[in-house]
VEXRO-410806 format. One line per 5 residues: number of its first residue (from 1); their letters; for each residue z, y, x of C-alpha. Coordinates in steps of 0.1 Angstrom, whole numbers, plus 5000, padded with zeros to 4 digits. Each point is the difference from the previous one (the first is absolute). Layout:
BEGIN
NUM> a> Z Y X; ...
***
This chain:
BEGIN
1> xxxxx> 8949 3689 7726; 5032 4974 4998; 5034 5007 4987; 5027 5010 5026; 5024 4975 5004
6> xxxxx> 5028 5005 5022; 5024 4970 5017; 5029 4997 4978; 5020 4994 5035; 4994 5029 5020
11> xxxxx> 4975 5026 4980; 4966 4998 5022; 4968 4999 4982; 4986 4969 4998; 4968 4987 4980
16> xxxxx> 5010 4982 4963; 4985 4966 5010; 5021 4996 5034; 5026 4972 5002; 5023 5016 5027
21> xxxxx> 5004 5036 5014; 4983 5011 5031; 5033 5016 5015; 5033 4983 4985; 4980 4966 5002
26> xxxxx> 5019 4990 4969; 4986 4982 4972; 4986 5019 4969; 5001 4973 4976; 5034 4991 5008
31> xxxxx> 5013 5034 4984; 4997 4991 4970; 5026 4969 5003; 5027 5027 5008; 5023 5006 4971
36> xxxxx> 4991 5035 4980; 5026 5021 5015; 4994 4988 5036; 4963 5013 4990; 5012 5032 4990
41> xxxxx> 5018 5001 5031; 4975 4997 5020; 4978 5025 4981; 5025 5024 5015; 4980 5004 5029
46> xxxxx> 4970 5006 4983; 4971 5025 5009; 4996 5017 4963; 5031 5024 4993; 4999 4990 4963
51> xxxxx> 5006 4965 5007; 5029 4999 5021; 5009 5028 4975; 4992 4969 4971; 5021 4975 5025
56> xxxxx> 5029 5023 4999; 5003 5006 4963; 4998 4963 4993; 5025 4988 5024; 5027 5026 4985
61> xxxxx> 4996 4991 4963; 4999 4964 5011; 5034 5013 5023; 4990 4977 5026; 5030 5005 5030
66> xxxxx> 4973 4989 5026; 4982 5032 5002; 5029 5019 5010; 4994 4997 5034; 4964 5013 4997
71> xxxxx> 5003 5024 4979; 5029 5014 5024; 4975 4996 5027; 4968 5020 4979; 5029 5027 4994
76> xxxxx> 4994 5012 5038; 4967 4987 5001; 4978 5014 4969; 4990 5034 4996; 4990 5002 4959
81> xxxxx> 5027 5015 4986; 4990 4981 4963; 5003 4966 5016; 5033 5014 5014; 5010 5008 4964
86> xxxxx> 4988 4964 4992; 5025 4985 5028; 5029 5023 4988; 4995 4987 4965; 4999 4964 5009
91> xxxxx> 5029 5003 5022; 5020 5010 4976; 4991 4970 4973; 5004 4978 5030; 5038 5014 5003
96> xxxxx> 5010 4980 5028; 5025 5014 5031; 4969 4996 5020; 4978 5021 4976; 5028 5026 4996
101> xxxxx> 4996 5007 5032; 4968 5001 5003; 5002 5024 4973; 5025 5021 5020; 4971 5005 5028
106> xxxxx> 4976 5011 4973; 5025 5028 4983; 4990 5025 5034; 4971 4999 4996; 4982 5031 4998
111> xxxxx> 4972 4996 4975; 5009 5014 4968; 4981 4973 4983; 5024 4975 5011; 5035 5023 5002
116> xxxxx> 4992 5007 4966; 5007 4967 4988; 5029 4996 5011; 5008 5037 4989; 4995 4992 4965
121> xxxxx> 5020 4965 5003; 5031 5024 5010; 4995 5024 4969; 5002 4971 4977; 5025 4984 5014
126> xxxxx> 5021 5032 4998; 4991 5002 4962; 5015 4970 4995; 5039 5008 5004; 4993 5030 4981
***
């Protein structure tokens, strides 16, 4: 039994030796010629949870402003609440107008895994004119 490998472009299962995808007709190879954070980008819309999860956390600490809009977009579209955390946290080390609000969308939300992040970001900002 092969590997799974999955189109970088648009997430279908494809077998490791083809050379374009099936669906999106787009080249395989040709991913890797995109720039690192444009391949993180695109692992956004990947099948696995835990590597859009991977994509998320390395496009915040990298604080790349591109992602904004996709992350905003994964806000009403993605229903783990830990890759929600994940976009909360690298919205806020992006820190850009677009993020903050972005960010504003996110503070309703009604998991307490993700209001509680930004429940204990209040307390310590209170502490700090103490």
């Amino acid at each position: 039994m092969g590997v799974t490998f999955f189109c970088p472009f648009c997430g279908k299962a494809t077998p490791d030796d083809e050379k374009t995808c099936s669906r999106c007709g787009r080249s395989i190879e040709r991913w890797r010629e995109f720039p690192y954070e444009e391949r993180l980008l695109l692992t956004l819309k990947h099948p696995i949870l835990e590597y859009r999860m991977m994509a998320v956390q390395l496009l915040g600490q990298r604080m790349y402003a591109r992602v904004v809009p996709k992350l905003d977009a994964m806000i009403t579209t993605e229903r783990d609440v830990y890759l929600l955390k994940e976009i909360a946290i690298a919205l806020q080390r992006i820190n850009t107008p677009e993020a903050s609000r972005a960010l504003d969308r996110l503070r309703d939300h009604p998991s307490p895994v993700v209001h509680q992040l930004f429940m204990s970001e209040s307390g310590s900002q209170e502490g700090e004119g103490e």
